[in-house]
PyMOL CGO cylinders between C-alpha atoms (Angstrom):
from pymol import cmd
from pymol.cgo import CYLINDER

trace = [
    CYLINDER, -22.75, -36.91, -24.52, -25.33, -35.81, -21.68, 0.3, 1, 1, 1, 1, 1, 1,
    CYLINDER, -25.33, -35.81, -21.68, -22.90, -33.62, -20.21, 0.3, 1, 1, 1, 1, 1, 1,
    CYLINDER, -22.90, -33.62, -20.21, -22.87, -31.53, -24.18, 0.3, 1, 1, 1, 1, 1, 1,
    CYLINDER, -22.87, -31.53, -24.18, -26.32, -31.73, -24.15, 0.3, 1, 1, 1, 1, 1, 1,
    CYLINDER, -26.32, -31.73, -24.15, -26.52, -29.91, -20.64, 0.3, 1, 1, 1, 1, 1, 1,
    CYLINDER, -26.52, -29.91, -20.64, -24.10, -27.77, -21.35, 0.3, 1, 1, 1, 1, 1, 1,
    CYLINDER, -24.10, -27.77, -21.35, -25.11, -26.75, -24.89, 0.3, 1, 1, 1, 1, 1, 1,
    CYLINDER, -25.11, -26.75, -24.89, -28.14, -25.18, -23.76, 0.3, 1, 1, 1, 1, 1, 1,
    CYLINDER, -28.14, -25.18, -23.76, -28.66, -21.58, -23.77, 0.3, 1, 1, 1, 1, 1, 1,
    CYLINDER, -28.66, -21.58, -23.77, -27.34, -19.82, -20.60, 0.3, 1, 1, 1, 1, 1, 1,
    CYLINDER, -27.34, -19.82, -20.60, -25.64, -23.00, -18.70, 0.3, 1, 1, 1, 1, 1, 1,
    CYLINDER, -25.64, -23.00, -18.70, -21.96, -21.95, -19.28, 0.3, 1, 1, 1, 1, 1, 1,
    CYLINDER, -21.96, -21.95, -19.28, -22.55, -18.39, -18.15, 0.3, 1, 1, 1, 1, 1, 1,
    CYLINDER, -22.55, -18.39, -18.15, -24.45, -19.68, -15.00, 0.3, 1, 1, 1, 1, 1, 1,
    CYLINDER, -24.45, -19.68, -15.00, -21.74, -22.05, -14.16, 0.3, 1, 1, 1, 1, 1, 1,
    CYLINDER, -21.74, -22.05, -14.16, -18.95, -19.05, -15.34, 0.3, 1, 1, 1, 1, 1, 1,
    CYLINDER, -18.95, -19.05, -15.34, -20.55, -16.49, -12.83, 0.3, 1, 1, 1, 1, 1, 1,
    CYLINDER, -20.55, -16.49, -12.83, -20.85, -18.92, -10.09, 0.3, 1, 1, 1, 1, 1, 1,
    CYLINDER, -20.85, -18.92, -10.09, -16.91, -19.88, -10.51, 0.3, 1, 1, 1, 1, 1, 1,
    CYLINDER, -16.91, -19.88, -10.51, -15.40, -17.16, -8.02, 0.3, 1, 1, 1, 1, 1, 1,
    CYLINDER, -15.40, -17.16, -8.02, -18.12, -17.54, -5.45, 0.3, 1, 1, 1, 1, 1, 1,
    CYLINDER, -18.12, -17.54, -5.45, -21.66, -18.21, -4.21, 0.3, 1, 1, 1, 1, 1, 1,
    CYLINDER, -21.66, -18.21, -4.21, -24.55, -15.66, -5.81, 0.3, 1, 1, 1, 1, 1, 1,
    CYLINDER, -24.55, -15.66, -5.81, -27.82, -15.21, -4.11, 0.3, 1, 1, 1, 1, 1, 1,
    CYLINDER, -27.82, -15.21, -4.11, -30.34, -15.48, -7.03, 0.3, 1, 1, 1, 1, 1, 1,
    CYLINDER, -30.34, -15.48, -7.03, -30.97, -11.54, -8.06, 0.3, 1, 1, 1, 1, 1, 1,
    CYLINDER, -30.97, -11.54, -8.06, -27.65, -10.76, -8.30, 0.3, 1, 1, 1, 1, 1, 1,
    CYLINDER, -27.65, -10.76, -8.30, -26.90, -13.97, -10.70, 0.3, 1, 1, 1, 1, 1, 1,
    CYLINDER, -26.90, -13.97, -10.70, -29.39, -12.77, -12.64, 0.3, 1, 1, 1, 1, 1, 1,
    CYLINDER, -29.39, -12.77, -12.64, -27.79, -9.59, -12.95, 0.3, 1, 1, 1, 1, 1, 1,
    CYLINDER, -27.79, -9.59, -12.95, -24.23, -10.89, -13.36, 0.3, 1, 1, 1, 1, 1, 1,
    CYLINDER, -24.23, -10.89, -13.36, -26.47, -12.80, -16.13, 0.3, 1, 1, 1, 1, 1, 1,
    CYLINDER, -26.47, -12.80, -16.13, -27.31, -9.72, -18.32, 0.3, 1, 1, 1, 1, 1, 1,
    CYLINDER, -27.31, -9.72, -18.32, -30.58, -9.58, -16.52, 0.3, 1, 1, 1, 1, 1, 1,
    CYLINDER, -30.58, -9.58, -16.52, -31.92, -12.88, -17.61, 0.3, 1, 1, 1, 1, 1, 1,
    CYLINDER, -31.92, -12.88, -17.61, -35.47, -13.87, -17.14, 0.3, 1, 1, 1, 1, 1, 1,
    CYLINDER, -35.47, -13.87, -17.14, -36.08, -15.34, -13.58, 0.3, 1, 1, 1, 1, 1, 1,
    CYLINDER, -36.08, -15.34, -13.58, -37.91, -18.17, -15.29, 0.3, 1, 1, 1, 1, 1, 1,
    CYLINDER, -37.91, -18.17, -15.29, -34.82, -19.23, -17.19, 0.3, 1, 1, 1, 1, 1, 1,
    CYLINDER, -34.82, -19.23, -17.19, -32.36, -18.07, -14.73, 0.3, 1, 1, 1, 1, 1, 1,
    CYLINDER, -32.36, -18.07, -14.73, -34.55, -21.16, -12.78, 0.3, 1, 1, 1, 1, 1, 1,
    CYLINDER, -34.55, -21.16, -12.78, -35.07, -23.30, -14.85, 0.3, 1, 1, 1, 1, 1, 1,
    CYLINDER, -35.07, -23.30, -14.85, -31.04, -23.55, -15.80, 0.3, 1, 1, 1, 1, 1, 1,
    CYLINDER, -31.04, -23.55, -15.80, -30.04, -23.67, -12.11, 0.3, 1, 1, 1, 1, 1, 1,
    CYLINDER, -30.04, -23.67, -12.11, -32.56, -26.72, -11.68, 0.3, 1, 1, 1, 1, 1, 1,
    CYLINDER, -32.56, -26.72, -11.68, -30.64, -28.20, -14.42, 0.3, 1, 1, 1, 1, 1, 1,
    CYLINDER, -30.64, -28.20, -14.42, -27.71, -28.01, -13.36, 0.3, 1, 1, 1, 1, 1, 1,
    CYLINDER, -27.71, -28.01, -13.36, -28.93, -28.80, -9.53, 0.3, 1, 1, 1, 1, 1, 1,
    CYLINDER, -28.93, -28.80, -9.53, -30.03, -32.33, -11.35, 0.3, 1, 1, 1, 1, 1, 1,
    CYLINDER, -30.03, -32.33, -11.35, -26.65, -32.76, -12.81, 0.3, 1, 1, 1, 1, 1, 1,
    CYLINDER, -26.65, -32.76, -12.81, -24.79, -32.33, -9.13, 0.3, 1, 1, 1, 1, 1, 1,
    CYLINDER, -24.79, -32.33, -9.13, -22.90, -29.20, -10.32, 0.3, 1, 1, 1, 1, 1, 1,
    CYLINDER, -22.90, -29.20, -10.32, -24.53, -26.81, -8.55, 0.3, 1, 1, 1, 1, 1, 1,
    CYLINDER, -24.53, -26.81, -8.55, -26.01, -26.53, -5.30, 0.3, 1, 1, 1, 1, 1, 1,
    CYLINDER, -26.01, -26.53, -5.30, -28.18, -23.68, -2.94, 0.3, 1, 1, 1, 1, 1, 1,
    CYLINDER, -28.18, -23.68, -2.94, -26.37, -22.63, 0.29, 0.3, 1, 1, 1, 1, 1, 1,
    CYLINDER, -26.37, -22.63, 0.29, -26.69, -20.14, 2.56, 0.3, 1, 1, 1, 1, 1, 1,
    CYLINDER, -26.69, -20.14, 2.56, -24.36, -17.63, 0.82, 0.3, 1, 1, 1, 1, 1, 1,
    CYLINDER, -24.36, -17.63, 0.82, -27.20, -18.29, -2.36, 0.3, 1, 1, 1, 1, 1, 1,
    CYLINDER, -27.20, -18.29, -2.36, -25.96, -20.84, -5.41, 0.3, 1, 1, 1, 1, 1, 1,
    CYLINDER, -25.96, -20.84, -5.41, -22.68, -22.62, -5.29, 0.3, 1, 1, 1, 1, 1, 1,
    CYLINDER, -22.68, -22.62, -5.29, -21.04, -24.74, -7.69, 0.3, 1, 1, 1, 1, 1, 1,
    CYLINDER, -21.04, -24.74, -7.69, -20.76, -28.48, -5.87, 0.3, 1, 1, 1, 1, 1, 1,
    CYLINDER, -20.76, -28.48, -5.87, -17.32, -30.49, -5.74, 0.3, 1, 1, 1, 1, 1, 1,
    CYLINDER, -17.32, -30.49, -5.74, -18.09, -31.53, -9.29, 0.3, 1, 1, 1, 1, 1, 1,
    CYLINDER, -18.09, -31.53, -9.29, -18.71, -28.21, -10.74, 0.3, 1, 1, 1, 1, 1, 1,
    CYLINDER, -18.71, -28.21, -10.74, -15.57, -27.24, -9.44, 0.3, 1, 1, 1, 1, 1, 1,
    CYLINDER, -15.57, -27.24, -9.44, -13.81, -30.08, -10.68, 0.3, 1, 1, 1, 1, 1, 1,
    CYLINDER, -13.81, -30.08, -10.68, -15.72, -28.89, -14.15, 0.3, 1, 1, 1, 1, 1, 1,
    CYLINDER, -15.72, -28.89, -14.15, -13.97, -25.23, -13.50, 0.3, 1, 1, 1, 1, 1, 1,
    CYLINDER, -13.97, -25.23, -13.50, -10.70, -26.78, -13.44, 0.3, 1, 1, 1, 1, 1, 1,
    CYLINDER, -10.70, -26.78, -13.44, -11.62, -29.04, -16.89, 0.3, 1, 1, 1, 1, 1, 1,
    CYLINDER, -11.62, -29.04, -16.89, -13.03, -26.25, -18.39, 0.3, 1, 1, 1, 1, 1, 1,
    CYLINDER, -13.03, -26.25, -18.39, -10.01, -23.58, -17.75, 0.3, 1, 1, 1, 1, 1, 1,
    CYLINDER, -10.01, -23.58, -17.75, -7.99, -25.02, -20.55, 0.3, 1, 1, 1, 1, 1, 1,
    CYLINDER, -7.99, -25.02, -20.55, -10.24, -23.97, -23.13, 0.3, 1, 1, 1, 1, 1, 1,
    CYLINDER, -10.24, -23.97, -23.13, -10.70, -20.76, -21.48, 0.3, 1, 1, 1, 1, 1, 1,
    CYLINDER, -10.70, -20.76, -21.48, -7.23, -20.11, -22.19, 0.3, 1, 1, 1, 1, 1, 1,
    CYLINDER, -7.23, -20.11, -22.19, -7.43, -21.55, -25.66, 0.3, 1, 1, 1, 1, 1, 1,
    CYLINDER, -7.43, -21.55, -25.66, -10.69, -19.61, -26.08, 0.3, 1, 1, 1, 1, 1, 1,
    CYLINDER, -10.69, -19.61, -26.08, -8.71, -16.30, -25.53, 0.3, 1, 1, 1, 1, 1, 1,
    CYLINDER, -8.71, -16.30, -25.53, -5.24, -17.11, -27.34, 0.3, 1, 1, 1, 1, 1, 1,
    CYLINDER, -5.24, -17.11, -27.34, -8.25, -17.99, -29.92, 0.3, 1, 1, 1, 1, 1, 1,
    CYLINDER, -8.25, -17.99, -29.92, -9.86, -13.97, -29.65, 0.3, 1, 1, 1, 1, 1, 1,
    CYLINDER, -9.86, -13.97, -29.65, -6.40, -12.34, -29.69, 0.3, 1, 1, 1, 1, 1, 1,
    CYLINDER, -6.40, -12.34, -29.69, -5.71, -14.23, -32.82, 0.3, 1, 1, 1, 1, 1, 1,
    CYLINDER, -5.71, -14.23, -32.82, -9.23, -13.53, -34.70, 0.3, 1, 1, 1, 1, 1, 1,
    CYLINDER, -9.23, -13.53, -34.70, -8.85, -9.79, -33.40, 0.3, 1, 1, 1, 1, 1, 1,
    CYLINDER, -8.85, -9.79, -33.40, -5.72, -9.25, -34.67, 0.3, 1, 1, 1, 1, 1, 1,
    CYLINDER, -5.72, -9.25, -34.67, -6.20, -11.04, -38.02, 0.3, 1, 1, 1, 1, 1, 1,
    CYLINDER, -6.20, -11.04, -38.02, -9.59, -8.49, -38.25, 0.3, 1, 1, 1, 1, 1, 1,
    CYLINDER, -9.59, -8.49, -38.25, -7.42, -5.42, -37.46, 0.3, 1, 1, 1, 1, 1, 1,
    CYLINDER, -7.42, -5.42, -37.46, -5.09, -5.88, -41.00, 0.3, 1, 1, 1, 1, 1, 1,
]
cmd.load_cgo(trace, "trace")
């Protein structure tokens, strides 16, 4: 249940979503972000340091062996998510 409550906050999934290809220094995570506040943009990644699923580097903010490990748990119901869109979008357009 701690790992819903983390994740259900406002702005965790997208962090963890932009960081999934490769390392982002911090302004251009906040970009990829929509241009979120630097405070929250912060305050999320010191979440998410806590929770061991992302890390700083050299390259900027990485996601750790566990967020990875998330990536690959969480692709499923990216693909779901889509079939899911498609379906909705379609249904809209009749």
């Amino acid at each position: 249940m701690a790992l819903l409550d983390l994740l259900g906050r406002r702005w965790q999934l997208r962090i963890l979503w932009e960081l999934r290809g490769s390392p982002l220094k911090f302004r251009p995570l906040q970009a990829a972000c929509g241009e979120l506040s630097p405070t929250i943009v912060n305050r999320r990644l010191a979440e998410l340091k806590a929770a061991r699923l992302v890390e700083p580097s050299a390259e900027g903010y990485r996601l750790t062996r566990l967020g990875r490990d998330f990536e690959a748990a969480f692709a499923p119901l990216y693909g779901w998510s889509k079939a899911w869109s498609e379906t909705v979008g379609a249904e809209r357009e009749k």
